[in-house]
C-alpha positions in Angstrom: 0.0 0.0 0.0 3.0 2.5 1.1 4.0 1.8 -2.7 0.8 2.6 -3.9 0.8 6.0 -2.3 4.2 6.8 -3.4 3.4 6.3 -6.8 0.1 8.4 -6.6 2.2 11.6 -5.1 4.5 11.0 -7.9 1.8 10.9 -10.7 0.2 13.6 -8.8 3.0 16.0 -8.7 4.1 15.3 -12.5 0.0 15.9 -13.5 0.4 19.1 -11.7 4.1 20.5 -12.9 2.9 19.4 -16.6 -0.1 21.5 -16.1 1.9 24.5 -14.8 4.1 24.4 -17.5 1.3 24.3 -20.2 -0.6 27.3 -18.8 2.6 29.6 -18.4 4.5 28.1 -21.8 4.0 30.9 -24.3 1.4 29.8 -26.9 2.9 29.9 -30.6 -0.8 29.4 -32.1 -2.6 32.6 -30.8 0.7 34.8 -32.2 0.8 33.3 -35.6 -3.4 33.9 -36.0 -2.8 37.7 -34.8 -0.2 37.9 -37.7 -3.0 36.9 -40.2 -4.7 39.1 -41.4 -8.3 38.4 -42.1 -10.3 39.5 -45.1 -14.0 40.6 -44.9 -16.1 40.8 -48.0 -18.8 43.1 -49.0 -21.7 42.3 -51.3 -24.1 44.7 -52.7 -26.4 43.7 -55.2 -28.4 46.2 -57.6 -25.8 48.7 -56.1 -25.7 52.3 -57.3 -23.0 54.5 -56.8 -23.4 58.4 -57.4 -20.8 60.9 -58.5 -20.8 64.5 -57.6 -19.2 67.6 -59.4 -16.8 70.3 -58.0 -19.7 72.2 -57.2 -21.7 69.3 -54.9 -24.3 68.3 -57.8 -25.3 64.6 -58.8 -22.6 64.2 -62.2 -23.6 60.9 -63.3 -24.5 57.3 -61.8 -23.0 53.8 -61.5 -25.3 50.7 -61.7 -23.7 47.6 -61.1 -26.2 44.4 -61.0 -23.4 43.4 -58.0 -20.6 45.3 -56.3 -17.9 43.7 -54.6 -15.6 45.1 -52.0 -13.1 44.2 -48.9 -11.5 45.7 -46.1 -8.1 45.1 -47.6 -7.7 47.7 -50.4 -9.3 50.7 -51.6 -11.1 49.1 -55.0 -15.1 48.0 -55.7 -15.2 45.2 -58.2 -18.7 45.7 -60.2 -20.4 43.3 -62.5 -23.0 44.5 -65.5 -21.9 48.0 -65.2 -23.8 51.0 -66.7 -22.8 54.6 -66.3 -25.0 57.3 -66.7 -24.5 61.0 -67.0 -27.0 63.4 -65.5 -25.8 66.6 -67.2 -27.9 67.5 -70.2 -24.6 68.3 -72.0 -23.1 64.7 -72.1 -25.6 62.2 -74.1 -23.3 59.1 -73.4 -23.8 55.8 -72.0 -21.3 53.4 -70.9 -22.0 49.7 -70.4 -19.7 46.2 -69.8 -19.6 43.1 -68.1 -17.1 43.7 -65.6 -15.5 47.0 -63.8 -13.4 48.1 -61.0 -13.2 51.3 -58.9 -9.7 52.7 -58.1 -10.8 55.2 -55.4 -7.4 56.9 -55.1 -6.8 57.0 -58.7 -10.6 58.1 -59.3 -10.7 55.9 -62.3 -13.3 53.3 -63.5 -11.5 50.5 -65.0 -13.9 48.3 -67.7 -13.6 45.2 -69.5 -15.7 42.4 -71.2 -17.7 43.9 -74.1 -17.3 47.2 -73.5 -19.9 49.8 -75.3 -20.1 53.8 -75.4 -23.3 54.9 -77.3 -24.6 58.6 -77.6 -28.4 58.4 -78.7 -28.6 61.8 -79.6 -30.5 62.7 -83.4 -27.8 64.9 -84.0 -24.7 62.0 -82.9 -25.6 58.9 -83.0 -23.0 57.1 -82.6 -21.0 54.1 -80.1 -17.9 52.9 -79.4 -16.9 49.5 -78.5 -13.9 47.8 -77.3 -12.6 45.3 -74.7 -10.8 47.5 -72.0 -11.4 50.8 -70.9 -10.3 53.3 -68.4 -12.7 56.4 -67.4 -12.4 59.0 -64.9 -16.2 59.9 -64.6 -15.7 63.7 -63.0 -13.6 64.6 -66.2 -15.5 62.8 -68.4 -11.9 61.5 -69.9 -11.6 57.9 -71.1 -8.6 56.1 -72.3 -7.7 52.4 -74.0 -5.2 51.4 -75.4 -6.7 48.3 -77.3 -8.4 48.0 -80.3 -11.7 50.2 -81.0 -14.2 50.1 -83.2 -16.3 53.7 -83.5 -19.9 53.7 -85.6 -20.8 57.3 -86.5 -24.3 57.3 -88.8 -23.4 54.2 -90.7 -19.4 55.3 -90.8 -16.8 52.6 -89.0 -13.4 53.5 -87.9 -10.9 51.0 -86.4 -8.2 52.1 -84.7 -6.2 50.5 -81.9 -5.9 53.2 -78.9 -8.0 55.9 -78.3 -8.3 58.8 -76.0 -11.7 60.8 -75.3 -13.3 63.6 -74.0 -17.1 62.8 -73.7 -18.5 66.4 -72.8 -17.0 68.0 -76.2 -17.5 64.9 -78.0 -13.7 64.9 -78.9 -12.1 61.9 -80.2 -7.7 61.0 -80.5 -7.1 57.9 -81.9 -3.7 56.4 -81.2 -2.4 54.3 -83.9 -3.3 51.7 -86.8 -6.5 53.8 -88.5 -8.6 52.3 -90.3 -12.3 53.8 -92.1 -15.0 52.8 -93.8 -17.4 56.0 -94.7 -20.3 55.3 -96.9 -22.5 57.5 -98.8 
C-alpha cells in the first residue's frame, strides 16, 4: 500500500508540474493567428454608386447588378456595369460586363464587351472595345486596345483611343482604319 501512495504523489505531482508548465508556456498558435490578417467581403447587389461635381451636384451614376468590395484595399469590383451621365450636356452611355473602382486614382476601369453609345438625333454614334479606363468627374476615357467607332453608318478602327465625352472629342492612337459610306 506505502508503494501505492508513493506512486500516486508522484503521478500527482508530475500531473500538476505538466499543467503549470502548459498554462505559463508561451502559446505559438494565438501569435501566428494575430499575424493573419483576415479579409472581410462586401456584397451589394443592384448597387448604385453616385458621383458628384466640384460644385456638390449629382454628375452621373454607377449601376452595377453586383458590387464587390473588402476591407483590404481601396477598390469596388462591379459586375454589369452602366454609367449614366446626368448633365444635359453629355448624351453618353457606358456599359460592360465587368468593372473596377480605383478610389485613389478616381478611375473606373472596364472590361468584357465594352460599349459607349450617344443616342442623340444629332450624334448617333458608339464605341466598342474590350478595356477601358474612365475617370467619370472629367469625363476623360482612355484604351489602349483596339476600337471600333460607328458614327451614322461610318466605321473606324483604330487600336488606342483617347476621349473627351463632354465636347464629343475623339484621339485615336495608332493603326487607323475607315469605312465611310454615302
Amino acid at each position: 500500500m506505502k508503494t501505492f501512495f508513493i506512486n500516486f504523489i508522484i503521478l500527482s505531482v508530475l500531473a500538476a508540474v505538466s499543467t503549470l508548465l502548459y498554462l505559463f508556456s508561451p502559446n505559438e498558435n494565438t501569435e501566428e493567428e494575430n499575424q493573419v490578417t483576415k479579409e472581410v467581403e462586401f456584397i451589394v447587389k443592384n448597387a448604385e454608386l453616385l458621383g458628384s461635381s466640384e460644385n456638390g451636384n449629382f454628375s452621373y451614376k454607377i449601376f452595377s447588378k453586383k458590387a464587390k468590395a473588402n476591407d483590404l484595399n481601396n477598390q469596388i469590383f462591379l459586375e454589369q456595369v452602366k454609367l449614366t451621365y446626368t448633365d444635359e450636356d453629355v448624351n453618353w452611355i457606358v456599359t460592360s460586363d465587368r468593372g473596377q473602382i480605383i478610389s485613389d486614382m478616381n478611375i473606373l476601369s472596364l472590361s468584357g464587351n465594352v460599349l459607349i453609345r450617344n443616342n442623340t438625333e444629332n450624334n448617333n454614334s458608339k464605341i466598342s472595345t474590350d478595356y477601358l479606363e474612365i475617370n467619370p468627374n472629367t469625363f476623360t476615357v482612355a484604351t489602349n486596345r483596339k476600337v471600333i467607332i460607328e458614327i451614322n453608318n461610318n466605321i473606324i478602327e483604330a487600336k488606342g483611343l483617347s476621349a473627351q465625352l463632354k465636347d464629343n472629342k475623339l484621339k485615336f492612337s495608332s493603326n487607323i482604319n475607315v469605312n465611310i459610306q454615302n
